[in-house]
C-alpha positions as CSV (number, residue, x, y, z in Angstrom):
1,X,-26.2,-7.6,-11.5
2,X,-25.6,-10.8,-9.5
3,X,-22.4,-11.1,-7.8
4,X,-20.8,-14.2,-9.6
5,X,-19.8,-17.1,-7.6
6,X,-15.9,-17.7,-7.2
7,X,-15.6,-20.6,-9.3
8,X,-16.7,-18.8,-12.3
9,X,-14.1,-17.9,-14.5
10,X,-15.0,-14.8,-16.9
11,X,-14.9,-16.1,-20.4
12,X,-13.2,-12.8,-21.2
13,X,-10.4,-13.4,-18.8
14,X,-6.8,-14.2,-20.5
15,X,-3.5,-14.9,-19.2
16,X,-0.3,-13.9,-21.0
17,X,-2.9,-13.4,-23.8
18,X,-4.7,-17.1,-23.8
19,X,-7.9,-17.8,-22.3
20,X,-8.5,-20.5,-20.0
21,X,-11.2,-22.4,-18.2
22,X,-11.3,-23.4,-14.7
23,X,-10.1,-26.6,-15.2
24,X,-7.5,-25.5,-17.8
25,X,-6.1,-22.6,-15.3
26,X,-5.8,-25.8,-12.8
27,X,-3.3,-27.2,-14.9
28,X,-1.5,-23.9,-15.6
29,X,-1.0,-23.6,-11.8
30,X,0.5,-26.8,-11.7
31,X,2.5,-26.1,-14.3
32,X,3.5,-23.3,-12.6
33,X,4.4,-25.2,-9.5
34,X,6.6,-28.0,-10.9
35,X,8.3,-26.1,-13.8
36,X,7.7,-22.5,-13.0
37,X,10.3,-19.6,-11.7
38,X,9.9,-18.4,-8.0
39,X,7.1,-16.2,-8.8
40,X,5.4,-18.3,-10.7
41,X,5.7,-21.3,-7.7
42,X,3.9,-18.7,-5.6
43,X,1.1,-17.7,-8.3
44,X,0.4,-21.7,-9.2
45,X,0.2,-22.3,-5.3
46,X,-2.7,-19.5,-5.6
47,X,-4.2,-20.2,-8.3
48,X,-4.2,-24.3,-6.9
49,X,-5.9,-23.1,-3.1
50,X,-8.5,-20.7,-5.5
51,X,-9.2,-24.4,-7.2
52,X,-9.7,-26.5,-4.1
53,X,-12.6,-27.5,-2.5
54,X,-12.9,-25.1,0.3
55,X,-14.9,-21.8,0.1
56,X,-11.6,-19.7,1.8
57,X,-7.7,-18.7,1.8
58,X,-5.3,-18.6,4.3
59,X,-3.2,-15.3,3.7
60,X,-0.1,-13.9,5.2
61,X,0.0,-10.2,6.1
62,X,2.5,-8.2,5.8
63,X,4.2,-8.0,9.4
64,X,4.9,-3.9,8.8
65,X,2.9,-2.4,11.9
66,X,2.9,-5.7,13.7
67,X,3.9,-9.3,13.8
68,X,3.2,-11.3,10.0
69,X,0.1,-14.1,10.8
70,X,-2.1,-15.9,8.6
71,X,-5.9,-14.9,8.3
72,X,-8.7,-16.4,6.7
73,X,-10.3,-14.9,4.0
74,X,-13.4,-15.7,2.1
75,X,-13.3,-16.2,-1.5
76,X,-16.5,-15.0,-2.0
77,X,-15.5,-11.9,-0.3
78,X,-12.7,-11.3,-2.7
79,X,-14.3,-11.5,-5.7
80,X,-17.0,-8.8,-4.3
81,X,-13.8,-6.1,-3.5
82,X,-12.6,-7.7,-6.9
83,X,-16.3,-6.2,-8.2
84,X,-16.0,-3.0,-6.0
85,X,-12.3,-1.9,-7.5
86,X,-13.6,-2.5,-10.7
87,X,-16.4,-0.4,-10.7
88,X,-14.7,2.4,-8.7
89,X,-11.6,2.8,-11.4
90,X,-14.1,2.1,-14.2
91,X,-12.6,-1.2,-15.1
92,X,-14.0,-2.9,-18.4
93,X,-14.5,-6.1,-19.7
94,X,-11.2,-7.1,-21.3
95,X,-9.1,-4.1,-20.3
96,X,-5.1,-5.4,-20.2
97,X,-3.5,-5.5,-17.2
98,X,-0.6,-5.9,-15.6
99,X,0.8,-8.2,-12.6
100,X,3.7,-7.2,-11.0
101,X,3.2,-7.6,-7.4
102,X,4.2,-10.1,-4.9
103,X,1.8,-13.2,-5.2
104,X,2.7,-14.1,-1.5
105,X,0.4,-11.4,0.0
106,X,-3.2,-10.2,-0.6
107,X,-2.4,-7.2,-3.4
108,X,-1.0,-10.0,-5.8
109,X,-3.1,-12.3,-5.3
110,X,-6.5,-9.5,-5.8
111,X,-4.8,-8.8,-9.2
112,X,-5.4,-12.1,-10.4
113,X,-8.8,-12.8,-8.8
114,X,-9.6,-8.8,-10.6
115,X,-8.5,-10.4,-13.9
116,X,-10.9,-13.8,-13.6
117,X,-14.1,-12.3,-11.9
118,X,-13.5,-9.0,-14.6
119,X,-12.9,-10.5,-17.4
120,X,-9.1,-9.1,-17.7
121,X,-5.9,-9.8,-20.0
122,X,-3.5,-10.2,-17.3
123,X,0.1,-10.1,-18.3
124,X,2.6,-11.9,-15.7
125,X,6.1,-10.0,-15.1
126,X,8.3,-11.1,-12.4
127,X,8.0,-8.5,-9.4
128,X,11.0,-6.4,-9.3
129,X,11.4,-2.7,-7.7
130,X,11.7,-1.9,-12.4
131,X,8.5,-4.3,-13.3
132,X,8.1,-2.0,-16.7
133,X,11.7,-1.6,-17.8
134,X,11.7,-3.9,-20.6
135,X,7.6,-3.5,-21.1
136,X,7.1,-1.4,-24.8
137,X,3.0,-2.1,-24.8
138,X,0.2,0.0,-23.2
139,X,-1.8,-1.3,-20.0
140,X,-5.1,0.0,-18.5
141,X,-5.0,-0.9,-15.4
142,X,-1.8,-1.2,-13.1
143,X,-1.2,-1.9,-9.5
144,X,2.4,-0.6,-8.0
145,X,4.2,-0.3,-5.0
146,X,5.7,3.1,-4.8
147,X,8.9,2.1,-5.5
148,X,8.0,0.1,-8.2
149,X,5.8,3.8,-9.2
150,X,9.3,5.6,-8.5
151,X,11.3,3.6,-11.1
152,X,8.5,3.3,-13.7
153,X,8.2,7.3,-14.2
154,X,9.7,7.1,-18.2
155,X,7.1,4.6,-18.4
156,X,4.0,6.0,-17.3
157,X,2.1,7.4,-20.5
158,X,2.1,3.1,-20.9
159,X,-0.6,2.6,-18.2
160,X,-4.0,3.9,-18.0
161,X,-4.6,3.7,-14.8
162,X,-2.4,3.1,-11.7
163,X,-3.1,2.6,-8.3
164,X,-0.2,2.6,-5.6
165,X,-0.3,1.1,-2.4
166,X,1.8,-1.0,0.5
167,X,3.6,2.1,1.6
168,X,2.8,5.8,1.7
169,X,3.8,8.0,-1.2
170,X,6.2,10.8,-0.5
171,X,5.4,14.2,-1.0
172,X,8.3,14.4,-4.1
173,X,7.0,10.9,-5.6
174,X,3.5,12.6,-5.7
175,X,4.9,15.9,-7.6
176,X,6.4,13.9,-9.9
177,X,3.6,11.7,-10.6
178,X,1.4,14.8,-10.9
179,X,3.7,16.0,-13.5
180,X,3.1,13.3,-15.6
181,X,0.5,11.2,-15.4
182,X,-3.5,12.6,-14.4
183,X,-4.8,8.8,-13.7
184,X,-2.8,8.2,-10.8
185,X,-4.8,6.3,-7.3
186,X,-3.1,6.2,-3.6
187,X,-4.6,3.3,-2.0
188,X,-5.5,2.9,1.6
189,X,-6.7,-0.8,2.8
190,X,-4.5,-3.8,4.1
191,X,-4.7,-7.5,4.4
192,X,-8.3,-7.7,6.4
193,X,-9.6,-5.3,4.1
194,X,-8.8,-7.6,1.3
195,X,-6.7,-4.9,0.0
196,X,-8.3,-1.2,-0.7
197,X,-11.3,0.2,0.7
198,X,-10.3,3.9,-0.2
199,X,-8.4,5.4,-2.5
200,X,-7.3,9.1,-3.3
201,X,-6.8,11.1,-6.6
202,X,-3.5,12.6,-7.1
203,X,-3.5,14.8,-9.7
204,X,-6.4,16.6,-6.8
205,X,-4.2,18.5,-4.5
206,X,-5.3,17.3,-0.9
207,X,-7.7,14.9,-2.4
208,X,-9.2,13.1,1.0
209,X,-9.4,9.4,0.5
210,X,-12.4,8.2,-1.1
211,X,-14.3,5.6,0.5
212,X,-15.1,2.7,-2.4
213,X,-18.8,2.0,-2.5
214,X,-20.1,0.0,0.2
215,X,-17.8,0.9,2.7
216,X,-18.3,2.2,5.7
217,X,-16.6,4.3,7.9
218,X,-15.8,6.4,11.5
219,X,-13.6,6.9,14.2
220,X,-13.4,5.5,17.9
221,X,-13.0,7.5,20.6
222,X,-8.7,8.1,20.0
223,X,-9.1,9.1,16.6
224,X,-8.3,5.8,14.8
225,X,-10.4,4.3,11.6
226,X,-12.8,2.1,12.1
227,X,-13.7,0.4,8.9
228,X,-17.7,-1.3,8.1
229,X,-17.9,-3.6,4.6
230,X,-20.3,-6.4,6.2
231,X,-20.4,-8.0,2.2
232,X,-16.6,-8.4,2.6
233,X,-15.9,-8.5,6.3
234,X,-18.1,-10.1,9.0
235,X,-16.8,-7.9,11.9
236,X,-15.4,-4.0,12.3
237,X,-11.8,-3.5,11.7
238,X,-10.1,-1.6,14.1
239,X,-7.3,0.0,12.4
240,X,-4.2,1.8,14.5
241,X,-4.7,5.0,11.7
242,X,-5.3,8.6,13.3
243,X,-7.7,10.0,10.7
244,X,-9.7,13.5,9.9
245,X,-13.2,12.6,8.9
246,X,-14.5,15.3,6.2
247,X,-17.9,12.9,5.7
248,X,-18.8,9.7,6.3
249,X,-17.2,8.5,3.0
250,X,-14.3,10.2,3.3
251,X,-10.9,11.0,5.2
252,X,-7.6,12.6,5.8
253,X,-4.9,10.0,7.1
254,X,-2.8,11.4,9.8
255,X,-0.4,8.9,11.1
256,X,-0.2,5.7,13.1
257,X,-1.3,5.5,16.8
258,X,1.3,3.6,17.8
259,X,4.2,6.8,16.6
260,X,2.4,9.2,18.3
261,X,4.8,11.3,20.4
262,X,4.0,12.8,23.8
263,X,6.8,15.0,24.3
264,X,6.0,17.4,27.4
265,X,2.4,17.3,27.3
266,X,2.0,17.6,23.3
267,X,0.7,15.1,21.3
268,X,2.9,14.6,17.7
269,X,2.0,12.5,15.0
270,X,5.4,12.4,13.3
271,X,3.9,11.4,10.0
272,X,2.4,14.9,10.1
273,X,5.5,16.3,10.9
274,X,7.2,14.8,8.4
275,X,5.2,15.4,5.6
276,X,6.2,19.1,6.7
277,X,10.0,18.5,6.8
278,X,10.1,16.0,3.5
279,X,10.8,18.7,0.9
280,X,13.4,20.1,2.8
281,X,15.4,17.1,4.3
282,X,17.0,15.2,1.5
283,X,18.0,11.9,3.0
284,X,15.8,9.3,3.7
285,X,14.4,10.1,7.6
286,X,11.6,9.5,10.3
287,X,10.8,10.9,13.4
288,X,11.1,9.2,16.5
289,X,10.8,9.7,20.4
290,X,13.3,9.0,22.8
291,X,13.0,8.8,26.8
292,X,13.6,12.0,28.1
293,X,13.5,13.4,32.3
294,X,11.8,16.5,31.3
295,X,9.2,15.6,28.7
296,X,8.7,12.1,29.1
297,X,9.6,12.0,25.3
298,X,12.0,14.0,23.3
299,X,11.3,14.4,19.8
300,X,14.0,13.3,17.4
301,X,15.5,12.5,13.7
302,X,16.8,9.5,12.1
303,X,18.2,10.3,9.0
304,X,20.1,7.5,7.0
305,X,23.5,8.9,6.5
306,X,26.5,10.3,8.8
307,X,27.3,12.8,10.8
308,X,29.4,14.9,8.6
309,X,26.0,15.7,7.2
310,X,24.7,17.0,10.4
311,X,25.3,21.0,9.9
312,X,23.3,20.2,6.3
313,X,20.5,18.7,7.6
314,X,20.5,21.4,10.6
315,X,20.0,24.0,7.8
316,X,17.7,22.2,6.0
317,X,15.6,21.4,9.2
318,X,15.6,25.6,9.7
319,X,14.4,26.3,6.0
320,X,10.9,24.2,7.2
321,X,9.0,27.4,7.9
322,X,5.9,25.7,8.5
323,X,7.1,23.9,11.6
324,X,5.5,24.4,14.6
325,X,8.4,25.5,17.9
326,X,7.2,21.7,19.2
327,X,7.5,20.4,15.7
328,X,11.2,21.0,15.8
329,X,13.5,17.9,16.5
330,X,15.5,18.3,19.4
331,X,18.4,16.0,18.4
332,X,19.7,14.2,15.2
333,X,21.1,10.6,15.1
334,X,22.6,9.2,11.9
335,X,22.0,5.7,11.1
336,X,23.7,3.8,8.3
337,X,20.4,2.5,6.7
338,X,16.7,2.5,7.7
339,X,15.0,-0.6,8.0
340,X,12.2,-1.5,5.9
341,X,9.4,-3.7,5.4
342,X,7.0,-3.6,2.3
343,X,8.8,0.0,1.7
344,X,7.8,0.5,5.3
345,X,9.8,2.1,7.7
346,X,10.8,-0.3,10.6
347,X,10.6,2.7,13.3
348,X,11.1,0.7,16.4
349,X,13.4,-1.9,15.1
350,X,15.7,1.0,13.4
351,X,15.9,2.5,16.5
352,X,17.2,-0.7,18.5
353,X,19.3,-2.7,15.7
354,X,21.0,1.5,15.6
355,X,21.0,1.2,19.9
356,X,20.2,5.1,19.7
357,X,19.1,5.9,23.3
């Protein structure tokens, strides 16, 4: 099948349940623009650069392992991951869909270009952390942050099929999605990925992500992804994401590089670590390392809370069984909230707004 070029519409593609043309969805963008709500202004601006003359878009990433910048980004090359997600989570011609993501980065704006290259019903809802609260109708094919995941959980049996990216999911979000829902995605990918290249069943315990077709993958010499898609992507990513490779399709993510903690000679990735400790600590937390004398780094946890809780979370630090002796954080520092980005944790800037040593 020929990939279709991106100023083709799909005559099967609706919005808010009416179809529209190229030129039709032009106006509707303008529309959107001059009489819209703020989420709407950032969807019509979209919708207007799609429209223009040139053959690319200029997108912001997401700033959460780095400083935000604008990249370039073919739209050619989005409608083939557009193609690529569809045929990987078995998306059909006019399926219903839902948007409910951030038009201001490169997951709300793939949900639109999904619906016009696929030939989708796309519903519009503004993106709040409760997008399906007041939603009573069934969808096939959903993308969430996992907050937004978290507070849909009533709402589930209404979707089809949901994918969850932005953030990682925590071990008790996956239980309870597993509990109730068996069509549930974690996506791995970012902005120069044009969203996903992997994703991860998990209703499958342990399920390694899953390389979508076409992409290819290995690891440098530290352990980090590197990421192939030459139809999408005209050079290799190098991504900052420690990895086990099971085959060349397909992975374990271990953590970030750039947290890796060498405390006396040991190498932790704290996202490991935490993984361990996150059915047992019940505040929100992350692992961190301070400069120590003796071990260069000293291994410790920031849990959002006070320090009336510190006996508690001692305990609950001691029922981990599965810790390794090095595993075991050496101090505890209370912070009043953890910084976020996306649903990311803002390690570093936590750890200096907080001035713990």
């Amino acid at each position: 099948m020929k990939t279709p070029h991106y100023t083709k519409i799909h005559n099967r593609f609706k919005l808010n349940g009416y179809n529209f043309s190229a030129g039709e969805l032009k106006d509707i963008g303008y529309d959107f623009i001059k009489e819209g709500v703020p989420y709407e202004n950032v969807l019509g601006r979209f919708i207007m650069d799609w429209m223009d003359k040139e053959d690319f878009i200029n997108v912001k990433t997401s700033g959460s392992t780095g400083t935000p910048k604008m990249i370039r980004i073919s739209k050619q090359a989005m409608v083939k991951s557009a193609i690529r997600t569809g045929n990987f989570f078995n998306v059909e011609i006019g399926d219903t869909a839902l948007h409910c993501l951030p038009a201001d980065f490169i997951a709300g704006k793939m949900m639109l270009v999904r619906a016009m290259i696929l030939g989708l019903s796309l519903e519009l809802v503004q993106p709040t952390s409760d997008p399906i609260r007041d939603l009573y109708k069934p969808y096939d094919f959903v993308a969430m942050t996992p907050m937004q995941a978290h507070n849909s959980l009533d709402k589930l049996y209404q979707i089809k099929t949901l994918i969850i990216g932005g953030a990682p999911i925590s071990p008790d979000l996956n239980e309870k999605l597993v509990s109730l829902h068996n069509n549930c995605y974690e996506t791995y990918g970012m902005t120069e990925t044009i969203t996903h290249i992997a994703a991860s069943k998990l209703s499958i315990p342990k399920k390694p992500f899953q390389a979508l077709e076409g992409i290819h993958l290995r690891k440098d010499e530290q352990g980090c992804l590197l990421v192939d898609a030459p139809d999408i992507m005209d050079k290799l990513i190098y991504t900052h994401d420690l990895v086990e490779m099971h085959t060349k399709d397909t992975f374990t993510y271990l953590g970030r590089k750039d947290n890796v903690i060498n405390s006396g000679g040991v190498k932790i990735s704290p996202e490991v670590t935490e993984r361990k400790l996150a059915h047992h600590v019940k505040s929100p937390f992350f692992l961190y390392g301070i400069p120590d004398k003796t071990l260069g780094q000293k291994l410790v946890l920031i849990v959002e809370g006070s320090k009336d809780q510190t006996t508690e979370v001692e305990n609950q630090i001691k029922s981990c069984t599965s810790l390794e002796k090095f595993e075991a954080p050496k101090s505890i520092y209370f912070v009043s909230k953890i910084l976020k980005n996306n649903g990311k944790y803002l390690r570093n800037k936590t750890v200096e707004v907080f001035e713990i040593a």
